[in-house]
PQR file with spaces between the fields and no chain letter, atoms N, CA, C, O and H, PARSE charges and radii, in Angstrom:
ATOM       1  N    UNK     1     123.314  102.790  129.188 -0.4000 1.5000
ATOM       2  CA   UNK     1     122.612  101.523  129.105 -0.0000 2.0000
ATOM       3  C    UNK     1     123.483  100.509  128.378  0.5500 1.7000
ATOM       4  O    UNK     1     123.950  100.654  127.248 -0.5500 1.4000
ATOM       5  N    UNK     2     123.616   99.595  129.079 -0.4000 1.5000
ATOM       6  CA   UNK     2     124.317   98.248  127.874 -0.0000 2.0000
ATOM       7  C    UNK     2     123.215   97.503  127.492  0.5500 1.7000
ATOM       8  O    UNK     2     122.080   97.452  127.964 -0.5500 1.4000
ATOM       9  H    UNK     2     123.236   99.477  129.996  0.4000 1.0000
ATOM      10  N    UNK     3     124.051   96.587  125.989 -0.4000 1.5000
ATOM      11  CA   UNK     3     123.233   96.493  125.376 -0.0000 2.0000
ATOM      12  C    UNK     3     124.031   94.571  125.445  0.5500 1.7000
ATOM      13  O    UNK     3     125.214   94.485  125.118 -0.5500 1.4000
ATOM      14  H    UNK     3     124.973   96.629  125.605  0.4000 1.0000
ATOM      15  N    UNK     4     123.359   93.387  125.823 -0.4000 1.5000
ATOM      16  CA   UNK     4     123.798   92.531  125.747 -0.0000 2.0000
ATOM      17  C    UNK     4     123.790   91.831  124.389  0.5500 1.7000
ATOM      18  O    UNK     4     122.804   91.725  123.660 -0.5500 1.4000
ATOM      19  H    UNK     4     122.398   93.457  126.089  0.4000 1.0000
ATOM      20  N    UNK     5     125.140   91.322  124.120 -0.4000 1.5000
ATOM      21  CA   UNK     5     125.540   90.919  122.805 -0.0000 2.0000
ATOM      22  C    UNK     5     124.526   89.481  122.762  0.5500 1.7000
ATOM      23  O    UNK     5     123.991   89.074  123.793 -0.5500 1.4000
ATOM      24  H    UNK     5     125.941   91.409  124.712  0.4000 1.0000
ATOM      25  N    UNK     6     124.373   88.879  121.601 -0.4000 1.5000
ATOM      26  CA   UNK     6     123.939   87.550  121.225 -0.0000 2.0000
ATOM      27  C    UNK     6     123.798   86.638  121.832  0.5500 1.7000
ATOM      28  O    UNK     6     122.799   85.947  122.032 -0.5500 1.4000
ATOM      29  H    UNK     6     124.807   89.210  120.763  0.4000 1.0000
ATOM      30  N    UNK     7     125.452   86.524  122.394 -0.4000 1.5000
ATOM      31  CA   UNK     7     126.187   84.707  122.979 -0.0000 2.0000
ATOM      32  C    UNK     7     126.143   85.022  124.305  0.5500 1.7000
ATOM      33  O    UNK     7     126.372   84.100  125.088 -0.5500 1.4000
ATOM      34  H    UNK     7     126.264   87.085  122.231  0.4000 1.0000
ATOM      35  N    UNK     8     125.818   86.487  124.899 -0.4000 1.5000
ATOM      36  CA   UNK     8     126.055   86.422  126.003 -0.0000 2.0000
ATOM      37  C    UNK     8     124.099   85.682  126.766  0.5500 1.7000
ATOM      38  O    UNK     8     123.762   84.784  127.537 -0.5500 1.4000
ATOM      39  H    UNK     8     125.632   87.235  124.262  0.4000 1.0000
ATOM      40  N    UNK     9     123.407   86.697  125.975 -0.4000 1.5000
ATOM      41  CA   UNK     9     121.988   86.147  125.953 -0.0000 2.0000
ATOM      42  C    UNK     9     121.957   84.432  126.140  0.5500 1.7000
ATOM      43  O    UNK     9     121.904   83.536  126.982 -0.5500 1.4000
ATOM      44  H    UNK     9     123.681   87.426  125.348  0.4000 1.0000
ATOM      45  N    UNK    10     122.015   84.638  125.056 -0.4000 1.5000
ATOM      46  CA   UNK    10     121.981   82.568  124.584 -0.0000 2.0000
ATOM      47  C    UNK    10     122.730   81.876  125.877  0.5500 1.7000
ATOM      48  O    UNK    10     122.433   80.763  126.310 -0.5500 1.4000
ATOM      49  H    UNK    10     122.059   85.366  124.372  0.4000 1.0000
ATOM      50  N    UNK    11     123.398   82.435  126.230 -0.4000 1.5000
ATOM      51  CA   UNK    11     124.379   81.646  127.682 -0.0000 2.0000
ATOM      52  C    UNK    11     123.582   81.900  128.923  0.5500 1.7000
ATOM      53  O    UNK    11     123.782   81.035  129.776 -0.5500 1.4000
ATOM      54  H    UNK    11     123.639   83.339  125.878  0.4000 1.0000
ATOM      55  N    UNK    12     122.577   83.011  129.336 -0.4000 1.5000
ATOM      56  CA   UNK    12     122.158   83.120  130.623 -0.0000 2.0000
ATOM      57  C    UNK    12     121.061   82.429  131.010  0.5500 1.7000
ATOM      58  O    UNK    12     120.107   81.987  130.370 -0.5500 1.4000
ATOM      59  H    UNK    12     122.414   83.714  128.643  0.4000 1.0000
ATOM      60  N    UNK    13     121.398   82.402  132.364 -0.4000 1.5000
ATOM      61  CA   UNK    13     119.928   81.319  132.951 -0.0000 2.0000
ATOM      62  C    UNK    13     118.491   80.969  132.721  0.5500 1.7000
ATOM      63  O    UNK    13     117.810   79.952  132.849 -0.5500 1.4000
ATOM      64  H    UNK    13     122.173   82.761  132.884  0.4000 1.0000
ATOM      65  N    UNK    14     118.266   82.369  132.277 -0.4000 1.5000
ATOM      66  CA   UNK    14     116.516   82.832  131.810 -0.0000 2.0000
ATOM      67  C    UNK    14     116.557   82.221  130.571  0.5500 1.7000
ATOM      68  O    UNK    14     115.557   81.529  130.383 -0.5500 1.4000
ATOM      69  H    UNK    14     118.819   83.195  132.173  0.4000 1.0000
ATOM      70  N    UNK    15     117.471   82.221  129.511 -0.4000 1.5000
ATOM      71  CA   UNK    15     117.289   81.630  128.205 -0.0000 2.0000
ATOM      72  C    UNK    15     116.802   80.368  127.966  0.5500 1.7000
ATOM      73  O    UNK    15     115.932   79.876  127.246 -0.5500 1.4000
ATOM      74  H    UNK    15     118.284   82.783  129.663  0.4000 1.0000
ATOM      75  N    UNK    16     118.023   79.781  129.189 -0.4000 1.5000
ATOM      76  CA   UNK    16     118.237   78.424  129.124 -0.0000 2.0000
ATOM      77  C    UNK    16     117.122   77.729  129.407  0.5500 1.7000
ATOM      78  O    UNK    16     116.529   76.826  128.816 -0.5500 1.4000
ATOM      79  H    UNK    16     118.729   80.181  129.773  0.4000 1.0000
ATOM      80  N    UNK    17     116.957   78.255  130.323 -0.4000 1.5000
ATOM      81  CA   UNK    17     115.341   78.387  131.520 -0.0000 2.0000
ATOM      82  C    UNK    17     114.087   77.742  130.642  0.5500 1.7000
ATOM      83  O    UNK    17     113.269   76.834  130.789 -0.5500 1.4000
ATOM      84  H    UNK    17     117.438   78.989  130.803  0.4000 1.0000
ATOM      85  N    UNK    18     114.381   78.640  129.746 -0.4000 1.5000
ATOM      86  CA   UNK    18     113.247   79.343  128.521 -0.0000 2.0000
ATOM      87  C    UNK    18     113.187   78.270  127.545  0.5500 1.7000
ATOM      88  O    UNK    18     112.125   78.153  126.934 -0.5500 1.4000
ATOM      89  H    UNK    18     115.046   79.377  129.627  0.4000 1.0000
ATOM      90  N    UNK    19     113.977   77.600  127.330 -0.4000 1.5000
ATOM      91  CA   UNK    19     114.146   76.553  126.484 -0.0000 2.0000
ATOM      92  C    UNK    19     113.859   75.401  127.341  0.5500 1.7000
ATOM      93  O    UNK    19     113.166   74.551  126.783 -0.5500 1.4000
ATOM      94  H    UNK    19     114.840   77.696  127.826  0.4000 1.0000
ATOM      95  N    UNK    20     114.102   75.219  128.189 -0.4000 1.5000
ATOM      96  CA   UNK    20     113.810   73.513  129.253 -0.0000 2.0000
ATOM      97  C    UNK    20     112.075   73.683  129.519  0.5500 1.7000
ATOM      98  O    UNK    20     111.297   72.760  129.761 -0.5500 1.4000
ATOM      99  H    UNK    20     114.665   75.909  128.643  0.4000 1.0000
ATOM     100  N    UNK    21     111.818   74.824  129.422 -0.4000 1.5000
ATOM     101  CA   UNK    21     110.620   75.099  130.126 -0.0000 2.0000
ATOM     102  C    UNK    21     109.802   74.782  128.826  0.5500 1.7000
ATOM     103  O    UNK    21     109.010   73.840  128.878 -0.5500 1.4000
ATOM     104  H    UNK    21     112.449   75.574  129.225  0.4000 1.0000
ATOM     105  N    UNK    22     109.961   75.651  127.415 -0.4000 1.5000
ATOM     106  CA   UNK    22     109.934   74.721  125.905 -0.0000 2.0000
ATOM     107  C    UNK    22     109.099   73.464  125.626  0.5500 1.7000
ATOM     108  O    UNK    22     107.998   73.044  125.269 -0.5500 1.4000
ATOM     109  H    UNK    22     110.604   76.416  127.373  0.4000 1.0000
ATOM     110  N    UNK    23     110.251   73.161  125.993 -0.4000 1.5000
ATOM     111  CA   UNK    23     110.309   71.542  125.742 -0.0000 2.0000
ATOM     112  C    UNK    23     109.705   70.989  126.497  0.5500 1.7000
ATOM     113  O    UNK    23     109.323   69.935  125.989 -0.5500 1.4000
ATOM     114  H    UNK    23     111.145   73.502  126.283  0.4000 1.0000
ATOM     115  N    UNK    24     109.200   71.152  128.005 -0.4000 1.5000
ATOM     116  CA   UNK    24     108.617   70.651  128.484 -0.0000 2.0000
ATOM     117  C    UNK    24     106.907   70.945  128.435  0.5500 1.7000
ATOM     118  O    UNK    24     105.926   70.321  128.838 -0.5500 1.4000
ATOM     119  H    UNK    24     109.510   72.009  128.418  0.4000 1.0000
ATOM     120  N    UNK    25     107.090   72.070  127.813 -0.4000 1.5000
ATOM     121  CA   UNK    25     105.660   72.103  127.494 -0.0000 2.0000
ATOM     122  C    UNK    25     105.081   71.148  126.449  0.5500 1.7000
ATOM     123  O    UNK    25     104.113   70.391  126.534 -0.5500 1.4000
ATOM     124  H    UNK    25     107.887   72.577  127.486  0.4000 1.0000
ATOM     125  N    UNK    26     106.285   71.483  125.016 -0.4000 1.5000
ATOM     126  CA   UNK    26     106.015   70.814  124.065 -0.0000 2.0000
ATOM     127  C    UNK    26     105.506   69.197  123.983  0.5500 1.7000
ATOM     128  O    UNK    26     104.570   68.796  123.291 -0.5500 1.4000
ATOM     129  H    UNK    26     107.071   72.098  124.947  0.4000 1.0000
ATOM     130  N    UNK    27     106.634   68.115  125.145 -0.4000 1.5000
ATOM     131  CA   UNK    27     106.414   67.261  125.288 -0.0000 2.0000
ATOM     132  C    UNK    27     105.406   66.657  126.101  0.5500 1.7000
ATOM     133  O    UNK    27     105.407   65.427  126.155 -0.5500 1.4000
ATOM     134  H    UNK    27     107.395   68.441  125.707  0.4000 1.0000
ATOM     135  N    UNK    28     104.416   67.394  126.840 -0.4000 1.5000
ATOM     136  CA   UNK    28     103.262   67.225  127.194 -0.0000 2.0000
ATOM     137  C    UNK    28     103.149   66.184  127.664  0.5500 1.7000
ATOM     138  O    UNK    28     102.194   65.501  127.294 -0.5500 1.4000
ATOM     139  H    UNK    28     104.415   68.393  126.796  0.4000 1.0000
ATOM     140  N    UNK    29     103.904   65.757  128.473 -0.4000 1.5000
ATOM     141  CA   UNK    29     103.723   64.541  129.694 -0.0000 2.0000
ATOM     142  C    UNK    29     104.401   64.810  131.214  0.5500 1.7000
ATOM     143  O    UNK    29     105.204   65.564  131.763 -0.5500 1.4000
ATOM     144  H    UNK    29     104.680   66.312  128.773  0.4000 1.0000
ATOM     145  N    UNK    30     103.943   64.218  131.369 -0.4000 1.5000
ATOM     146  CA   UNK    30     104.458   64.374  133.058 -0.0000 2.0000
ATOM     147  C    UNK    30     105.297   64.624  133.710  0.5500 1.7000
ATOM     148  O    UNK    30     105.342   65.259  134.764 -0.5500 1.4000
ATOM     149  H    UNK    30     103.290   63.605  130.924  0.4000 1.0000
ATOM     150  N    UNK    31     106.396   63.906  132.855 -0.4000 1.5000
ATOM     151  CA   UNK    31     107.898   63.797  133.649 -0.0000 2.0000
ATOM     152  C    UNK    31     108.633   63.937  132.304  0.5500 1.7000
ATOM     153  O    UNK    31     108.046   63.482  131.322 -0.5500 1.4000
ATOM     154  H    UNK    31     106.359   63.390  131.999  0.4000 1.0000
ATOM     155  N    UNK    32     109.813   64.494  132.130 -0.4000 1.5000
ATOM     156  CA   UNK    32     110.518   64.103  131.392 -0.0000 2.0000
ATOM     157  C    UNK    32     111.919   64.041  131.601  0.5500 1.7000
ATOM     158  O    UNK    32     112.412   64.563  132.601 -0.5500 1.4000
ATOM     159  H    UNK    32     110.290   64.864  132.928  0.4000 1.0000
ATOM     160  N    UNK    33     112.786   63.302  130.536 -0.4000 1.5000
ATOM     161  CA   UNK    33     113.728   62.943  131.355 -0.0000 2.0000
ATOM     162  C    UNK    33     115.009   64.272  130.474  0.5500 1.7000
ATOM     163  O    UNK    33     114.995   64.820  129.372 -0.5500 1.4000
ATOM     164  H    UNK    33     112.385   62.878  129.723  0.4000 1.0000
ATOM     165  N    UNK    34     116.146   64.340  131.889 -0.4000 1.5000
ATOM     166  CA   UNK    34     116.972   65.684  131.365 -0.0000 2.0000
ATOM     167  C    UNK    34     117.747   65.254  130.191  0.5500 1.7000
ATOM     168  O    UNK    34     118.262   66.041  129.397 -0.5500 1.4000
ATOM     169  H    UNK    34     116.157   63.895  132.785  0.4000 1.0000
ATOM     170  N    UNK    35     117.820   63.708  130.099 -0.4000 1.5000
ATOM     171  CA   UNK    35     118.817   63.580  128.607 -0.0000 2.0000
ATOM     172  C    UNK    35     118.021   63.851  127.517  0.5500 1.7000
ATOM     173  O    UNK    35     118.582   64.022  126.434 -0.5500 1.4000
ATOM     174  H    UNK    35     117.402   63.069  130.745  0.4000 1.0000
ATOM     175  N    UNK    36     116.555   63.940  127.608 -0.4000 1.5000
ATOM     176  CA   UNK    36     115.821   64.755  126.212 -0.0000 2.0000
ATOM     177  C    UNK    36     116.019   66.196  126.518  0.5500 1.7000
ATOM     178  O    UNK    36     116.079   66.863  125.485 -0.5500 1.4000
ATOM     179  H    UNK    36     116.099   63.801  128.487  0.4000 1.0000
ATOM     180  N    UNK    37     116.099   66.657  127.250 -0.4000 1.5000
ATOM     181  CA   UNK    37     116.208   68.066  127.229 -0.0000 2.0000
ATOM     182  C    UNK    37     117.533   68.334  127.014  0.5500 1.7000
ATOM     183  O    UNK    37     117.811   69.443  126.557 -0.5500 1.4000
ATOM     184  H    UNK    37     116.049   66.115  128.089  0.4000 1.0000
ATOM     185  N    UNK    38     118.247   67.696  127.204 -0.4000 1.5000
ATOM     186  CA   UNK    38     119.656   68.174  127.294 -0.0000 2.0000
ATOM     187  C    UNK    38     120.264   67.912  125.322  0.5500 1.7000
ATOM     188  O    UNK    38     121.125   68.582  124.752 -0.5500 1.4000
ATOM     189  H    UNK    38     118.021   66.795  127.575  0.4000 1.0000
ATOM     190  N    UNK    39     119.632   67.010  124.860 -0.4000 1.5000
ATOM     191  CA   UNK    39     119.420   66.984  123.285 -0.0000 2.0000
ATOM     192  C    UNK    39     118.591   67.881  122.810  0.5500 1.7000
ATOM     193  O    UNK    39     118.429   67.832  121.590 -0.5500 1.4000
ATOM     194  H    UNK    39     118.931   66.466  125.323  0.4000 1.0000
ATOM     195  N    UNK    40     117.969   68.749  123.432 -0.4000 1.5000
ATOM     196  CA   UNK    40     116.985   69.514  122.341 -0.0000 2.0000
ATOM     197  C    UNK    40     117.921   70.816  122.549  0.5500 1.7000
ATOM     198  O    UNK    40     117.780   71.648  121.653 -0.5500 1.4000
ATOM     199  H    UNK    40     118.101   68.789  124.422  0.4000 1.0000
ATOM     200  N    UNK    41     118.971   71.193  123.690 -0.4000 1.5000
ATOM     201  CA   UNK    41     119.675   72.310  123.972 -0.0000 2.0000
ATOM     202  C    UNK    41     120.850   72.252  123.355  0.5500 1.7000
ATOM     203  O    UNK    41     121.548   73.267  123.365 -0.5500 1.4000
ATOM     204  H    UNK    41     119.086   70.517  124.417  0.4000 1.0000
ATOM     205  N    UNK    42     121.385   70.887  122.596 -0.4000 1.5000
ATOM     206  CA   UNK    42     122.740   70.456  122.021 -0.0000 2.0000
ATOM     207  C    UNK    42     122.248   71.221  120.631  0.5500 1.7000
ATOM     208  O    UNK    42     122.871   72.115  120.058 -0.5500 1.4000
ATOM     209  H    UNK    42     120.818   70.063  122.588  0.4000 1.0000
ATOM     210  N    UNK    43     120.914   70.620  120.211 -0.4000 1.5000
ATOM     211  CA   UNK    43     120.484   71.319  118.431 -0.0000 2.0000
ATOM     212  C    UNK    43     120.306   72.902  118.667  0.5500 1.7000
ATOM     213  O    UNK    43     120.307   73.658  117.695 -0.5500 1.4000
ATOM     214  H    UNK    43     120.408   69.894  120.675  0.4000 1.0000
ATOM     215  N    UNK    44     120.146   73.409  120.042 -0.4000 1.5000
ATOM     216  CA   UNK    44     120.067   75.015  119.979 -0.0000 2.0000
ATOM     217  C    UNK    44     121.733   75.427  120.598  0.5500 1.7000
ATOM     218  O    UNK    44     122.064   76.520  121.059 -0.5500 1.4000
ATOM     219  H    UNK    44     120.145   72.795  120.831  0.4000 1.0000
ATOM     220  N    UNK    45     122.668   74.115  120.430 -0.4000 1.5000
ATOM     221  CA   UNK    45     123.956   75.063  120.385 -0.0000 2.0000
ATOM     222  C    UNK    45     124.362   75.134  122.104  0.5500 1.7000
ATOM     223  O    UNK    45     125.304   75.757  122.594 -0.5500 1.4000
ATOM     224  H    UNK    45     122.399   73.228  120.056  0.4000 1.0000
ATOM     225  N    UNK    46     123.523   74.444  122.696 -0.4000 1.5000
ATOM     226  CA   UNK    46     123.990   74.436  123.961 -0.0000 2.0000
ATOM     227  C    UNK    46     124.564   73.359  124.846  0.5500 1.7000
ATOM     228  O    UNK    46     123.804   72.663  125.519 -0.5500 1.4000
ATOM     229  H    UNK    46     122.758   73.938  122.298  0.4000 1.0000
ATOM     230  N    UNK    47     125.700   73.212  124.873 -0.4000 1.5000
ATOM     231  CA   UNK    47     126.230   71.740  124.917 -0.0000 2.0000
ATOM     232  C    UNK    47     126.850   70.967  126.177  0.5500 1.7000
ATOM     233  O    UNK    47     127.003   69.754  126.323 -0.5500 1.4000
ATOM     234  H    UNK    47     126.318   73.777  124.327  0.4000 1.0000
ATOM     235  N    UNK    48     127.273   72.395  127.351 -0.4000 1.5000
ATOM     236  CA   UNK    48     127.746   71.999  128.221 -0.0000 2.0000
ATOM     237  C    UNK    48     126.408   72.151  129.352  0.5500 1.7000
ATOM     238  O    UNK    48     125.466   72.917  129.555 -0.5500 1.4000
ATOM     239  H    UNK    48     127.149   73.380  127.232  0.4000 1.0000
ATOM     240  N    UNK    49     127.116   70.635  130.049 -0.4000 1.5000
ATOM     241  CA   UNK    49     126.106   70.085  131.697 -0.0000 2.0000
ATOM     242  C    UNK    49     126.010   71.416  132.308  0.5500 1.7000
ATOM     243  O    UNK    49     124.896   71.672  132.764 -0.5500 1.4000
ATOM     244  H    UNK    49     127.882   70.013  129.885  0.4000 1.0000
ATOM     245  N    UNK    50     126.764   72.180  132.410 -0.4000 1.5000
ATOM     246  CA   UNK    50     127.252   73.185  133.312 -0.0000 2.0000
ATOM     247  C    UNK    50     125.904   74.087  133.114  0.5500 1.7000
ATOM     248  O    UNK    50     125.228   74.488  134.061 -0.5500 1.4000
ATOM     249  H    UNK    50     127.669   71.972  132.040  0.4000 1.0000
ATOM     250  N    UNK    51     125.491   74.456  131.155 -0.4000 1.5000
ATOM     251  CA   UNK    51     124.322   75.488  131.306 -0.0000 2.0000
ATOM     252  C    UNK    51     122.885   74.867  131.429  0.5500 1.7000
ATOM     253  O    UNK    51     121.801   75.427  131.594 -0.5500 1.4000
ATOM     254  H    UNK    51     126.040   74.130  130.385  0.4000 1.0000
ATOM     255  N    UNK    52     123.235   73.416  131.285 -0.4000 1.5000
ATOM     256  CA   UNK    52     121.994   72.596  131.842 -0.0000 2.0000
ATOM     257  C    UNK    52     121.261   72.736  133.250  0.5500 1.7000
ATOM     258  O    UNK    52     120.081   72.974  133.511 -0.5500 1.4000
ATOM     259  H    UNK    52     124.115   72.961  131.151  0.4000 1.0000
ATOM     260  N    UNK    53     122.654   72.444  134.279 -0.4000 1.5000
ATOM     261  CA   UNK    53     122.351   72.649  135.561 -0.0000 2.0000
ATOM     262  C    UNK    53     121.827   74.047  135.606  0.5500 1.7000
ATOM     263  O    UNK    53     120.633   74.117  135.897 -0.5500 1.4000
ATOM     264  H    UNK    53     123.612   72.250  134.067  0.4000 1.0000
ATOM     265  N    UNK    54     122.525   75.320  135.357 -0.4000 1.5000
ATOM     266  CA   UNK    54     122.435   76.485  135.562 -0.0000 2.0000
ATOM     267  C    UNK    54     120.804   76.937  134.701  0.5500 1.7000
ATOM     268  O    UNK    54     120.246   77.988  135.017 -0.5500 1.4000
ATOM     269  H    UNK    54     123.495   75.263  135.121  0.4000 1.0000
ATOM     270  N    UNK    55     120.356   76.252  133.915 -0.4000 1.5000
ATOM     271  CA   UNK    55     119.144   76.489  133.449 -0.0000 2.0000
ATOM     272  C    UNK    55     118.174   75.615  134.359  0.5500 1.7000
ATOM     273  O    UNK    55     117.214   76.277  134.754 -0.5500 1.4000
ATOM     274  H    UNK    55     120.809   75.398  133.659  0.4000 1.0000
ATOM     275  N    UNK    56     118.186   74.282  134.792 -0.4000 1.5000
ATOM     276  CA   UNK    56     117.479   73.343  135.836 -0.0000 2.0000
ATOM     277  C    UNK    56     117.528   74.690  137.401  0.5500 1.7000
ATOM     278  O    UNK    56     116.526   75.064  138.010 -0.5500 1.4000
ATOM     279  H    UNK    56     118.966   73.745  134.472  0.4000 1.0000
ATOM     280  N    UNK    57     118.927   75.128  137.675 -0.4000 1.5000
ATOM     281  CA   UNK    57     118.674   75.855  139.098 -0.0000 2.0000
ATOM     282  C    UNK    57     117.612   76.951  139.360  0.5500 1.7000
ATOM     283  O    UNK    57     116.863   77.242  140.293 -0.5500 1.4000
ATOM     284  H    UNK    57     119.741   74.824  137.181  0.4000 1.0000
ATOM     285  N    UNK    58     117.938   77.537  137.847 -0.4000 1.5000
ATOM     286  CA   UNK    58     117.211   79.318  137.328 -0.0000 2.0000
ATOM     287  C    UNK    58     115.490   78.480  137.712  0.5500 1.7000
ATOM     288  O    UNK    58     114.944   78.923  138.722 -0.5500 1.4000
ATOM     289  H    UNK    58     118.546   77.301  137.089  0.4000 1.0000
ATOM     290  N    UNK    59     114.960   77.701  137.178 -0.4000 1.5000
ATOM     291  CA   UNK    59     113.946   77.719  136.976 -0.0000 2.0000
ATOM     292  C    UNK    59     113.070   76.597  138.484  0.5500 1.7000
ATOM     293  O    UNK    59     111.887   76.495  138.808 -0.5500 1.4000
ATOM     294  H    UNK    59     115.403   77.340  136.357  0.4000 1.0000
ATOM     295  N    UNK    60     114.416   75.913  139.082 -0.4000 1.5000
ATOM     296  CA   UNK    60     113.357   75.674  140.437 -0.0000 2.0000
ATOM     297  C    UNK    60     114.067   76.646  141.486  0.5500 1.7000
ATOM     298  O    UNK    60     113.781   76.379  142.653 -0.5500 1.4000
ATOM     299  H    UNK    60     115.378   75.996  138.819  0.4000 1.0000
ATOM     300  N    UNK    61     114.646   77.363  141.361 -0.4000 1.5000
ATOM     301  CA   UNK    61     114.706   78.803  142.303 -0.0000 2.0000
ATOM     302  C    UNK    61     113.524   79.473  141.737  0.5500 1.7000
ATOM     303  O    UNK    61     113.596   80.277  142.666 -0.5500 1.4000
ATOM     304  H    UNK    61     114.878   77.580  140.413  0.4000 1.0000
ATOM     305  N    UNK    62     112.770   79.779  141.247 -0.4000 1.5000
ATOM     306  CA   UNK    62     111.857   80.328  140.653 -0.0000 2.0000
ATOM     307  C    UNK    62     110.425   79.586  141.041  0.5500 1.7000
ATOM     308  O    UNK    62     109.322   80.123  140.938 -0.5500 1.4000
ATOM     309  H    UNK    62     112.711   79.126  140.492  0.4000 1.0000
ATOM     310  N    UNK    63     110.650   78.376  141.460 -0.4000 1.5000
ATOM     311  CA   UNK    63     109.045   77.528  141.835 -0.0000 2.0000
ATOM     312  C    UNK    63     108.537   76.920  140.636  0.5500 1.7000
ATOM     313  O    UNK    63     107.540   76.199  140.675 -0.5500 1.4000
ATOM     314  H    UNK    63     111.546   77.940  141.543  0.4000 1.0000
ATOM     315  N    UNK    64     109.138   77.158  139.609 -0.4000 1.5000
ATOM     316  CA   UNK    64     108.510   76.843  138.375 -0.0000 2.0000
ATOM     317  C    UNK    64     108.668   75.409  137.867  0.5500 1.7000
ATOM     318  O    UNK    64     107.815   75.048  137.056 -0.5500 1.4000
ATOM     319  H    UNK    64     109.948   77.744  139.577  0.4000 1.0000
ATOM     320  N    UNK    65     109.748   74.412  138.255 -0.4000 1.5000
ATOM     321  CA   UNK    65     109.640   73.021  138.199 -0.0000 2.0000
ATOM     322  C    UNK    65     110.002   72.576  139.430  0.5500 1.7000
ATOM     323  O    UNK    65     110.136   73.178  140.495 -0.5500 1.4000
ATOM     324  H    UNK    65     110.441   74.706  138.913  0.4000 1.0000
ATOM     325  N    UNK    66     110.203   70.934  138.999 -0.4000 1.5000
ATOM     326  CA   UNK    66     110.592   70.290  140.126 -0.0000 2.0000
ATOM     327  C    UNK    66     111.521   69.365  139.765  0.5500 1.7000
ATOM     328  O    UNK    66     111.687   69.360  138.546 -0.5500 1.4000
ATOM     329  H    UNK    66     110.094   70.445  138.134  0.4000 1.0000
ATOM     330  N    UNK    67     112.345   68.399  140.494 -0.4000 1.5000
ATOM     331  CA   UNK    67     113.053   67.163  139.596 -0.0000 2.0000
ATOM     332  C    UNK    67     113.469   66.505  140.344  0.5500 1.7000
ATOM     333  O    UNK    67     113.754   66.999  141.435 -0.5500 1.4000
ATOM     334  H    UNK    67     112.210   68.403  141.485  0.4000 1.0000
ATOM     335  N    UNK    68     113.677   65.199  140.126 -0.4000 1.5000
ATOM     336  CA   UNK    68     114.233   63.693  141.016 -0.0000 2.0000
ATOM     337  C    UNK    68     114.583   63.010  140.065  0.5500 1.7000
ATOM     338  O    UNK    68     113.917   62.709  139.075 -0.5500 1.4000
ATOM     339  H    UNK    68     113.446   64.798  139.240  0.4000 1.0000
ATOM     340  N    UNK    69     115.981   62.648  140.401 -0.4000 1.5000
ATOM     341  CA   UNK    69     116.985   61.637  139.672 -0.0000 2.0000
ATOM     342  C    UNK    69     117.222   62.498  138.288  0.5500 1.7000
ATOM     343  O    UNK    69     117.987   63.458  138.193 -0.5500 1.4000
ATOM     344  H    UNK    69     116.522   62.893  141.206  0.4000 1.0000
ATOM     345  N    UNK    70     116.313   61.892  137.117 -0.4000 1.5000
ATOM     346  CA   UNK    70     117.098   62.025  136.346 -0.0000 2.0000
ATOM     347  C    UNK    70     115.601   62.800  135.523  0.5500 1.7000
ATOM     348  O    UNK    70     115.625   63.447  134.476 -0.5500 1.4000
ATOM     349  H    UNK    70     115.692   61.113  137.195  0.4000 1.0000
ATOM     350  N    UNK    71     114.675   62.558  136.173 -0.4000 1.5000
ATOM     351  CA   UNK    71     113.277   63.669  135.535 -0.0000 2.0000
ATOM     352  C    UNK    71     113.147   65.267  135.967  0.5500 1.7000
ATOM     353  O    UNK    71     113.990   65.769  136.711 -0.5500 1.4000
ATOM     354  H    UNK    71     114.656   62.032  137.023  0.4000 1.0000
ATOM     355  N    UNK    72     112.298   65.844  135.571 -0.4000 1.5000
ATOM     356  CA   UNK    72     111.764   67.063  135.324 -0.0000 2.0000
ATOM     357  C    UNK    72     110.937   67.383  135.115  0.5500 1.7000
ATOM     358  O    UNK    72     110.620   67.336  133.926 -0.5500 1.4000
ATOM     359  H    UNK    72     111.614   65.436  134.966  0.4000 1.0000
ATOM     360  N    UNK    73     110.101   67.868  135.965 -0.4000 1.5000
ATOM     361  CA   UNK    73     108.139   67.852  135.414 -0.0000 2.0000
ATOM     362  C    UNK    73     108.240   69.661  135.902  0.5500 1.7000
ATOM     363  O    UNK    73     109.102   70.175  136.615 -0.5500 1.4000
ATOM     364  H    UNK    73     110.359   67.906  136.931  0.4000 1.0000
ATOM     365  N    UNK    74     106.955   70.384  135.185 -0.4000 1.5000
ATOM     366  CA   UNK    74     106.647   71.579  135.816 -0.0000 2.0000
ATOM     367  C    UNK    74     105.972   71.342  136.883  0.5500 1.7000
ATOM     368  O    UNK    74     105.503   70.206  136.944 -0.5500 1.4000
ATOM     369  H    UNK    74     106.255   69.967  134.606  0.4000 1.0000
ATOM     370  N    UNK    75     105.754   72.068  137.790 -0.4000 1.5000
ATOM     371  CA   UNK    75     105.437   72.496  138.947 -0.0000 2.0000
ATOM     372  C    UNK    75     104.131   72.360  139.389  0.5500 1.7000
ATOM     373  O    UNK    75     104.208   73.331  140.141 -0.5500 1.4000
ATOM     374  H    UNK    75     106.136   72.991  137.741  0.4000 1.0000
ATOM     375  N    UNK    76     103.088   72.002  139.540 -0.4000 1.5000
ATOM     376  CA   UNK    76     101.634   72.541  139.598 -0.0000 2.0000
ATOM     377  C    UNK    76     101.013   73.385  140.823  0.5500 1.7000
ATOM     378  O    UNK    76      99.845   73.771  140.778 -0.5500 1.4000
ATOM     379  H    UNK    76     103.025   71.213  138.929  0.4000 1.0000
């Protein structure tokens, strides 16, 4: 069995996922926009577009949001 280290966690899609999904609960409106999310993932250490996108893909491959332009709402 392996056992995944820390940084490798903190780097994968589901985490990231896990955190956009967060915040969007937290902020409890409709739409929100990815440059707040993308600041609440800079204070958890996550800094590059790259695990932004890869956390935005994880979670509408999944059905679980949606997004246009530059928003992000969950799914209903």
């Amino acid at each position: 069995m392996m056992v995944a280290n820390s940084n490798s966690v903190k780097s994968s899609a589901m985490y990231i996922g896990y955190l956009i999904l967060k915040e969007l609960k937290e902020k409890n409106s409709e739409k929100v926009s990815i440059y707040d999310v993308s600041k609440v993932l800079k204070k958890k250490g996550i800094s590059s577009s790259r695990q932004l996108v890869l956390g935005l893909s994880f979670l509408y491959s999944v059905d679980i949001v949606e997004f246009e332009e530059a928003n992000v709402w969950i799914k209903k």
